[in-house]
C-alpha positions, 0 to 999 in steps of 0.5 A: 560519477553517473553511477554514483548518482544513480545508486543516490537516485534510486537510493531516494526511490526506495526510502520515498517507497517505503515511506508512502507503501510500508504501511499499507498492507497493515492499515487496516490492522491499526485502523480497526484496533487489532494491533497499535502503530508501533506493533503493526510497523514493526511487523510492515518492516520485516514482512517487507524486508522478506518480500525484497529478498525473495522479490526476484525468484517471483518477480523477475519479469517485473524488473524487465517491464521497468527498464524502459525496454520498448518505450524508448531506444535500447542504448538508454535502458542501459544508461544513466541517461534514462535512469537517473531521471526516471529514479529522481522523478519517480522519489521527487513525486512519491515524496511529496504525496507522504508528505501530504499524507496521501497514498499514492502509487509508485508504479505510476510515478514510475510509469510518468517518469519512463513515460516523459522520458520517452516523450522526450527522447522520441520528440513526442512519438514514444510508443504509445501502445506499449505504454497502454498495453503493458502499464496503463491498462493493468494500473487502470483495471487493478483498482476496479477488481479490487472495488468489486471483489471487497464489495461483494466478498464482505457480504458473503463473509458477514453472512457466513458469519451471522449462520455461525452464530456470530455477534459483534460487540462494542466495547469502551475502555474504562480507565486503564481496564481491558475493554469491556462489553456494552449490552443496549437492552430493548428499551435503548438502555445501556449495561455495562459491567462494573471491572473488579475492584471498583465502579467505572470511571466514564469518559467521553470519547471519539467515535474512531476510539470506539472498539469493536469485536466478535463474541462467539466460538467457532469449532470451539476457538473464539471467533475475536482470536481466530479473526485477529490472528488471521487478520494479522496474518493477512497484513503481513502477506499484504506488505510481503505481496507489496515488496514482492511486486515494487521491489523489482521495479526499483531495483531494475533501475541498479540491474540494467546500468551494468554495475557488477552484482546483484545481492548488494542492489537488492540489500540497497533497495531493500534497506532503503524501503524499510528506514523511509517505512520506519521515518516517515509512515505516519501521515500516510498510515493516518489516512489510509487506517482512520480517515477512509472509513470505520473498519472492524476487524472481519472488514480488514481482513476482507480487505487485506484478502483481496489486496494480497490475492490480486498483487501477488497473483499481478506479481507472479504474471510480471504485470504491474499493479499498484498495491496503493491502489488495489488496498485502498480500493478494497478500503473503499469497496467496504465502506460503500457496502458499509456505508461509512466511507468518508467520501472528502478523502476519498476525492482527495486520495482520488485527485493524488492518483490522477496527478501522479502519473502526468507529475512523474512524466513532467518530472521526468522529462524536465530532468532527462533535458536538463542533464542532456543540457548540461552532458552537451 
């Protein structure tokens, strides 16, 4: 019975992950117009989907961080007594963020729940420097590295791209016709070209429905496809990074409960991430792609960079860093360098991440008591 609401409990985990996680590492890709929702989802899903498979072979020391081991006595990390609690508190505070529409992190509701389990088990004396050193303290200066590497990386790369001659245009679409070009002349007039086969129909618009691109040619190959399809790519390695480094943490609540077999709890946690991504990604994918800050594409791709650079090298070392907090850092390092950051959502996105981790371990530690009630 207990495994059996184990494998529920986890299952729950895995979907409330990939419901508020999927959609992360392509953002950035919806947010600046370089691919629809639909497009950029569908390519989250099977990046994902690749990351939970090869998750082990680069992150197996993940899985061990994750079982409690050194937090609390040996004879729980093997036992639905820690694990169901954890697995349940973790999908209960992870869910109530998609809801809202707030990205939030995983690995600290993972952290709170391990955290006031422990509490519990230890009444009150769980060994804090563990918890500090190997969980708190990497969730605490992840977001940092990644604030200050986009803040500094986007000027350099603007710069680089202003030596190569590189313009940027606004566009606006008219009608069902491709995007065209907007010229403003000296004297603050604006041109635009007429599409064939008729005069331009005008309508007004957002400001978020505005296009921005790159007129200009690199080594012969237009600047706007050579950003686009490095930017996709960037998106997918972000979303592959991010299954590569949550994936582990989940499915170590299924390897250290003694069930036999290891490829079906991978396909389990797996599958479960990719149909909570696939149901339930659009308010968090809202947030993070349009309510942060104005993004084009050369400032996405510096974001999706840093992002995947600072979580697969976190993923390869076994530390445990949380992918919502270092893309939506980098997000924020951009916009404070571009000065669009929207700074409402921001304190929003901020108060979810300080309430995740105490939320996970309250979660935790009432679950973990009740089930001990109910077991005596």
């Amino acid at each position: 019975m207990t495994i059996a609401v184990l494998i529920l409990a986890v299952f729950w985990l895995a979907y409330s992950n990939g419901a508020n996680d999927n959609f992360k590492g392509v953002a950035t890709l919806y947010g600046s117009g370089t691919l629809s929702y639909r497009t950029a989802l569908t390519w989250s899903t099977i990046a994902t989907l690749a990351g939970s498979v090869l998750s082990i072979l680069l992150a197996g020391s993940l899985a061990k961080s994750f079982t409690g081991k050194g937090l609390v006595p040996l004879k729980l990390t093997q036992s639905g007594e820690l694990l169901v609690p954890v697995a349940g508190a973790g999908a209960i505070t992870i869910l109530l963020a998609t809801f809202l529409g707030m990205p939030t992190s995983t690995t600290h509701a993972l952290t709170g729940a391990l955290a006031g389990v422990a509490l519990v088990v230890s009444h009150g004396h769980a060994n804090q420097v563990q918890l500090w050193e190997s969980f708190l303290l990497p969730l605490l200066v992840s977001p940092v590295l990644a604030l200050g590497f986009a803040a500094a990386l986007y000027p350099l790369f603007r710069r680089t791209r202003l030596r190569l001659g590189i313009t940027r245009q606004t566009c606006v679409c008219i009608g069902d016709a491709a995007p065209q070009p907007v010229l403003l002349k000296q004297d603050g007039a604006t041109l635009i070209a007429a599409p064939v086969g008729g005069g331009p129909n005008f309508a007004l618009a957002s400001r978020e429905q505005c296009i921005e691109r790159y007129d200009g040619r690199v080594l012969g190959v237009s600047a706007l496809a050579l950003v686009n399809k490095t930017h996709a790519l960037s998106g997918i390695a972000v979303c592959f990074a991010r299954a590569v480094n949550d994936t582990p943490k989940i499915a170590a609540l299924l390897l250290t409960a003694g069930t036999a077999g290891v490829n079906w709890k991978l396909g389990l946690v797996a599958a479960a991430m990719a149909l909570g991504g696939l149901l339930n990604s659009r308010k968090v994918a809202e947030t993070m792609s349009k309510r942060i800050t104005d993004l084009n594409p050369g400032q996405g791709l510096t974001g999706n960079l840093v992002t995947a650079a600072l979580v697969l090298g976190a993923s390869r070392l076994g530390v445990p860093v949380s992918t919502t907090h270092v893309s939506c850092s980098a997000i924020f390092g951009i916009g404070m360098v571009s000065r669009t950051a929207r700074w409402k959502t921001i304190a929003q996105i901020l108060a979810t991440w300080m309430t995740t981790l105490p939320l996970g371990a309250a979660l935790g530690a009432a679950i973990y008591w009740a089930l001990a009630r109910m077991g005596s």
